[in-house]
Structures are given as C-alpha cells and as structure tokens.
C-alpha positions in Angstrom: 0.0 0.0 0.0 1.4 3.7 -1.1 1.9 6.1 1.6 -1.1 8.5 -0.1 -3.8 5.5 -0.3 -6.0 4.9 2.8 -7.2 1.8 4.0 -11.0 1.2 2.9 -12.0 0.9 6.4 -10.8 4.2 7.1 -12.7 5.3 4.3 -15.8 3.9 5.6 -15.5 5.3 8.7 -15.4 8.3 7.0 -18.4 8.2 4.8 -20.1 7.1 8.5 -19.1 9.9 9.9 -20.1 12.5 7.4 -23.3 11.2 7.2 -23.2 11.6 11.0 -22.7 15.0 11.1 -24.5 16.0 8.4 -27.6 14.6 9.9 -27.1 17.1 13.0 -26.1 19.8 11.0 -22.6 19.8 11.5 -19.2 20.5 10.1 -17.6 17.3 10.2 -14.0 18.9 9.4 -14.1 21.4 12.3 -14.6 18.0 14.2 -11.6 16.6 12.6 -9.4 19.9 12.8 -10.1 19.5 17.0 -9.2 15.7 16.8 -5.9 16.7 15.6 -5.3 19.2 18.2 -6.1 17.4 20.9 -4.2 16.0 23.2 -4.4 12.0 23.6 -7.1 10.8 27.0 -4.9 9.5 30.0 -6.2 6.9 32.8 -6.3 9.5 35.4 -7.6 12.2 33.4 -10.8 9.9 32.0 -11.8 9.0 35.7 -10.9 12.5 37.7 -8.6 10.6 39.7 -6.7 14.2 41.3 -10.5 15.2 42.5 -11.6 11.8 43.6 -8.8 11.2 45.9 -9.1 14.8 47.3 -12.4 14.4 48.6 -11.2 12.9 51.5 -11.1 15.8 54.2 -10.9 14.9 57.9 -12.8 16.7 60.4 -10.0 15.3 63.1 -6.4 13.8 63.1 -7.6 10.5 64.0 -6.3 8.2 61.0 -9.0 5.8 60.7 -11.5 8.7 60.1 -10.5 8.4 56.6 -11.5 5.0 56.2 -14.8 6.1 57.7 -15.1 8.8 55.1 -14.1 6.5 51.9 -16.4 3.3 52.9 -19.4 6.1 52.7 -17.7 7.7 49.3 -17.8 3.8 48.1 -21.0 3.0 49.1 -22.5 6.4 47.6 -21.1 5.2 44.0 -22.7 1.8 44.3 -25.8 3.5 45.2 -25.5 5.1 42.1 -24.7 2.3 39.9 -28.3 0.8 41.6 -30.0 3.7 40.8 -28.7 3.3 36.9 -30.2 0.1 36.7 -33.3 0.8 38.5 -33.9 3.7 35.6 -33.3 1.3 33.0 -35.6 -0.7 33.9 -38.6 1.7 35.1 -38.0 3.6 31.5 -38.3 0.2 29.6 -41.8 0.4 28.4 -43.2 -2.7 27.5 -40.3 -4.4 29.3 -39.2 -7.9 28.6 -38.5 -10.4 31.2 -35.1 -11.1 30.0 -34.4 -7.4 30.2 -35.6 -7.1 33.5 -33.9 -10.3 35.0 -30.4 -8.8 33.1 -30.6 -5.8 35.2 -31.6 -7.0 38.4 -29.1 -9.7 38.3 -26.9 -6.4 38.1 -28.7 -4.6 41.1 -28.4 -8.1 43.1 -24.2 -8.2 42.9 -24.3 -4.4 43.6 -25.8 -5.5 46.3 -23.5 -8.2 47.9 -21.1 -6.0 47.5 -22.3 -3.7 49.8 -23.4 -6.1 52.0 -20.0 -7.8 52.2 -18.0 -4.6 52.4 -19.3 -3.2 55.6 -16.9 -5.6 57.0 -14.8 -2.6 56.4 -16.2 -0.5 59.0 -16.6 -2.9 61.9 -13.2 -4.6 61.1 -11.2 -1.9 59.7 -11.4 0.6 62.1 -10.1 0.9 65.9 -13.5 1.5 68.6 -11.7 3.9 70.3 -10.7 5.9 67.5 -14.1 5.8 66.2 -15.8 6.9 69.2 -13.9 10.0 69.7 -14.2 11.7 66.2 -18.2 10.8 65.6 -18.3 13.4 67.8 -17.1 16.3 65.2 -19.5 14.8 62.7 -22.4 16.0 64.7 -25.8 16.5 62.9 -24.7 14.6 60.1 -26.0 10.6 59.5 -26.1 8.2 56.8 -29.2 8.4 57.5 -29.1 11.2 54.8 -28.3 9.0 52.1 -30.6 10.5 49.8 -29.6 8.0 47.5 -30.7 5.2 49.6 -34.5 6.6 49.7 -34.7 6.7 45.9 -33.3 3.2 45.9 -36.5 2.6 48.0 -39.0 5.0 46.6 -38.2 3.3 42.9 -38.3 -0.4 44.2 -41.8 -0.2 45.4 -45.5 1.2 45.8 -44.8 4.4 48.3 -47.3 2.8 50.9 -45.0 -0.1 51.6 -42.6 2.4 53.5 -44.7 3.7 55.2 -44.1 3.4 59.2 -46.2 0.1 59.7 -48.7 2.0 62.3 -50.1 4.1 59.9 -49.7 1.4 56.5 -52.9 0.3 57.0 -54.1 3.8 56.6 -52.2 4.7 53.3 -52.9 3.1 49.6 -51.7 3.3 46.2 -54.1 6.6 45.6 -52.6 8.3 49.0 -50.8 11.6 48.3 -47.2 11.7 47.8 -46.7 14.1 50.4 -48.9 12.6 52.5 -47.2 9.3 52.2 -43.3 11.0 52.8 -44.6 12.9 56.0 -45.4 8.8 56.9 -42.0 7.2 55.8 -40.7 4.7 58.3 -37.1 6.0 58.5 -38.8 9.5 59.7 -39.0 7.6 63.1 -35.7 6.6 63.0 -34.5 10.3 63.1 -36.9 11.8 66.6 -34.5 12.9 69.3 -34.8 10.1 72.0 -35.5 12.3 74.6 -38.1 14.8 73.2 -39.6 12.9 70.2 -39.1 16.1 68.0 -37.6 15.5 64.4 -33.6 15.7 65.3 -31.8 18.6 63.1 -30.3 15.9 61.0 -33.9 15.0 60.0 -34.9 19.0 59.2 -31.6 19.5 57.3 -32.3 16.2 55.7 -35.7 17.2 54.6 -34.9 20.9 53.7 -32.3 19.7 50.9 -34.1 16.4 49.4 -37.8 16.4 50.4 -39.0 18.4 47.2 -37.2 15.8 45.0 -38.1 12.9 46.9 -41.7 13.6 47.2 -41.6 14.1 43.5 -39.9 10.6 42.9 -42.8 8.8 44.8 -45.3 10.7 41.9 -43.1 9.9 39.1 -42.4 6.5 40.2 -46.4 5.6 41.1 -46.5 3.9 37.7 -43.4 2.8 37.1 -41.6 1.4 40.3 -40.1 -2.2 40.1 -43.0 -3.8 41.4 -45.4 -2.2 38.6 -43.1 -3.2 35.9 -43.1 -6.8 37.2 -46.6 -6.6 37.4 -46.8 -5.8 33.8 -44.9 -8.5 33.1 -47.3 -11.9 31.8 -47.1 -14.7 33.0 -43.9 -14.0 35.3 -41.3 -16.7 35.3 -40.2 -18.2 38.6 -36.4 -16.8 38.1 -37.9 -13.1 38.0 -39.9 -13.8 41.1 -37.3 -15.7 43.1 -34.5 -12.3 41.9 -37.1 -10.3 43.1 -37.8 -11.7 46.4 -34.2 -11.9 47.0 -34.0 -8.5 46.2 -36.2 -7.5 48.9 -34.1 -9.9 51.1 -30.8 -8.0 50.7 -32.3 -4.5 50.5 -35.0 -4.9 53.1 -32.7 -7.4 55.8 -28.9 -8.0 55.0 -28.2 -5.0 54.2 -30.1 -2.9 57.2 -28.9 -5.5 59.3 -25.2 -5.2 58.3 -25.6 -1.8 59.7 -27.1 -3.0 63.1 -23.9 -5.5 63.3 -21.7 -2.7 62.9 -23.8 -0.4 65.5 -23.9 -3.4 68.1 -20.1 -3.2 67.8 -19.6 0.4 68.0 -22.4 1.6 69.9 -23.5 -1.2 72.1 -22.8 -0.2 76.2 -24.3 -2.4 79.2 -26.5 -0.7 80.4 -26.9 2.3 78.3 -26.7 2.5 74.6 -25.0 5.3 72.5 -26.9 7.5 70.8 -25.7 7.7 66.4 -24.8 11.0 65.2 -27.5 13.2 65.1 -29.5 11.4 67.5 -31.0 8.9 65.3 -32.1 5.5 67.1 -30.8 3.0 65.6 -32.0 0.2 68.2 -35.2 1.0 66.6 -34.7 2.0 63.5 -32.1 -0.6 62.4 -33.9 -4.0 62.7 -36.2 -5.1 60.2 -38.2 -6.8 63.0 -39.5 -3.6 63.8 -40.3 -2.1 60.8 -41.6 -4.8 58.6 -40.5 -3.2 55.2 -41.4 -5.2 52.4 -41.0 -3.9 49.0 -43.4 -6.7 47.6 -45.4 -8.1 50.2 -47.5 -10.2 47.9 -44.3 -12.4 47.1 -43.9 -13.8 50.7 -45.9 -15.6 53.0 -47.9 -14.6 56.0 -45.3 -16.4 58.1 -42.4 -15.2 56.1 -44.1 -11.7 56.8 -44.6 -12.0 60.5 -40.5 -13.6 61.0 -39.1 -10.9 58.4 -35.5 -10.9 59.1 -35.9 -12.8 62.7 -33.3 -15.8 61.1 -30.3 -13.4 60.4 -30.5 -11.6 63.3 -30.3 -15.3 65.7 -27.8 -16.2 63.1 -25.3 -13.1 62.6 -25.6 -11.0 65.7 -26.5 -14.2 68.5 -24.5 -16.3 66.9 -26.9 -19.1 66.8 -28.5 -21.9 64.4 
C-alpha cells in the first residue's frame, strides 16, 4: 500500500461519519481539525482521579477517620450504579422479562457488595478511635443518604414504607406528600428524649424532600414492582431475583448496619446514641419495621419472622 492511499475501512468510517454529522447539521471537518489538536485521554484524566482522591477531608487527626469517610464515598457510587439500573428498567416500556432479570441480576451483585463490604467498618477501624471523632460529625447521618430513599421509593408502591402503624391507613391513591410525611425511616430520626424530628432529619428534609416527594409521583406507575406486574405470566427466576432482592435490600443490608452499630455503639447498660441522634435500636432491625418492598411475594409467616433468622444467626450467633 502507497503512503497516499488509505485503508478502505478508514474510508468507511469516513463516509459514516459525514453522514453523522450531516444529519445534526454539522461541520464534520471542524470536528476533525479538533481531533488533531487534541491531546491523547490518560487513565487518570478519563476517571478525575486528582478530584476523587481529594475528597477525602478529615474533620479530626484520627487516621482511621478516613476509612470512615471512603467506605461512605464507596457505598454512595454503588448506590448510584443501583439507581442506573433501577432507571433502566422503570423507562423500559413494554419491558421484557429477559431485560428485567439482566438488570436485576446487576442490582443483586451491587448488592453483595455492599453487603460484604461493611466488614470494612466494623473490622477496619479501631473503637476507640471511632468513638472519639463521631463526635465532630455532629448532625450529620447516613441516615441522609438521599440516594438510599430513591433506591426505595423506585423499588416499590410508596405505601410499603410507610411506618407500619399508619400502612394500614395509606394506599396506592394516597398523596405523595402525605405518604413522605409517613416514611418509616422518619421515626428513625426523633431525638430520643423529646420525640421532635432531630436537626439531621430537618436538614435532611430541607435539601431532598422536594425531589423525593416528586420521585414517589413519578415513580407511582413505574416502580419495580409495577413493571413486574406488567410482566405476563412472570417466570419463577424473575420472582425468586425479586424476592431476594427484597431480602438483601430490606434485611442484610439494614442488618449489616445493626452489626456494625452493636459493635460500636452497644454499652451495658446504656446505649450510645448515632450522630445526630438517630435511634438505631429502633430503627435498624427489620423486625420492627416490617419493610417489604413486595409483600404479595412472601408468605404470611415469612411476613410475621421478616429478618428474625439473620438476626439469631449473625448477631446471636446461633443456628
């Protein structure tokens, strides 16, 4: 091949991409002219790395604060990558049941991953240490893990979180902000010794509770329980992923929380109180709560023991 002639391929790709541009309107060798010029995409460039590992910032000099702060920076992008898939499949409209298992076979190893990494906070970090710089945390939570309520708010009907003494009074037709002014987790954030919504909660709800209340309208139609619903004739694979969804969202991983709580926060005779002043005793096991994201999928017995078998087996230790 002479040094002038171009390989047909290249020619092609050509031809593809003029018909691209042209299609949008575009000049597709002012394109070309800013190919040239620039310069070629690096590894650290592509995936921010400088501004992702400066977002670690320490309130104290306590070392293992920084693990603290990059196990919640983790767990934040895994939430996201849930939330990708969780779109995908809410947007699909009809939606196959191949599609659907795909990405909640996705959503599932999220998932374990997040349920297995927590091992990372109640293994990697010193009690002591931890104890002492909560304290310059104060209001802030995990509890405000906006992310984590959209996870929920786009799994199932709104009514299914809502705190189980009033569920019986909410349905599918109930107001969206009627049903987020009766969220479960809004218990979980009442000062202990007042019962008044603890500042984390009002900052909390200041900052997301516009979007959120929107998400449970926009979602109404379109959560994962309405889109397996539309599904005919449901396979048993797409009910067992989705009852073992529920499982890890609704039990493991609330309850690899309450593991790591007992650890750090347990004290014969009196408990500690979480940042902010959330009660996690409470708020923590699924015992308690009771939520379900699809409650038609399980048993009345499964319903009435929801989570009781992990809790004997990971935090008693028993069989």
């Amino acid at each position: 091949m002479q040094e002038s002639e171009f390989d047909p391929r290249i020619l092609d790709k050509i031809h593809e991409l003029q018909e691209k541009f042209k299609a949008s309107g575009q000049d597709m060798l002012s394109y070309l002219e800013g190919l040239l010029y620039a310069d070629y995409l690096t590894y650290w460039e592509y995936i921010n790395l400088d501004v992702l590992l400066s977002l670690q910032q320490p309130k104290t000099s306590f070392k293992d604060e920084k693990i603290f702060i990059i196990y919640h920076q983790i767990t934040e992008l895994y939430f996201k990558l849930i939330i990708s898939e969780m779109e995908q499949i809410s947007d699909k409209n009809p939606i196959k049941e191949d599609f659907f298992i795909e990405r909640m076979e996705r959503i599932m190893m999220y998932f374990d991953h997040l349920i297995s990494s927590f091992a990372m906070m109640w293994k990697g970090m010193e009690r002591e240490q931890f104890l002492k710089f909560r304290m310059s945390l104060l209001p802030s939570s995990g509890f405000q893990s906006a992310q984590y309520r959209e996870i929920e708010l786009m799994a199932t009907d709104g009514f299914n979180l809502v705190s189980l003494q009033f569920r019986n009074e909410h349905d599918y037709h109930s107001p969206a902000d009627d049903l987020f002014e009766h969220l479960y987790w809004q218990k979980g954030a009442i000062e202990l010794a007042t019962g008044q919504k603890t500042l984390t909660l009002k900052n909390f709800e200041l900052k997301y509770g516009k979007k959120l209340i929107e998400l449970i309208e926009n979602y109404r139609r379109k959560n994962l329980w309405q889109q397996y619903m539309s599904i005919d004739n449901q396979s048993d694979k797409l009910t067992e992923i989705m009852r073992q969804f529920d499982l890890k969202a609704n039990v493991f991983w609330p309850l690899a929380h309450y593991k790591s709580a007992v650890r750090y926060l347990q004290k014969d005779p009196v408990d500690i109180a979480a940042t902010g002043g959330t009660n996690w005793q409470k708020y923590l096991p699924p015992r308690f709560q009771k939520v379900i994201f699809f409650p038609e999928l399980w048993s009345e017995q499964e319903k009435e023991e929801w989570g009781k078998g992990w809790v004997v087996k990971e935090i008693f230790g028993e069989d």
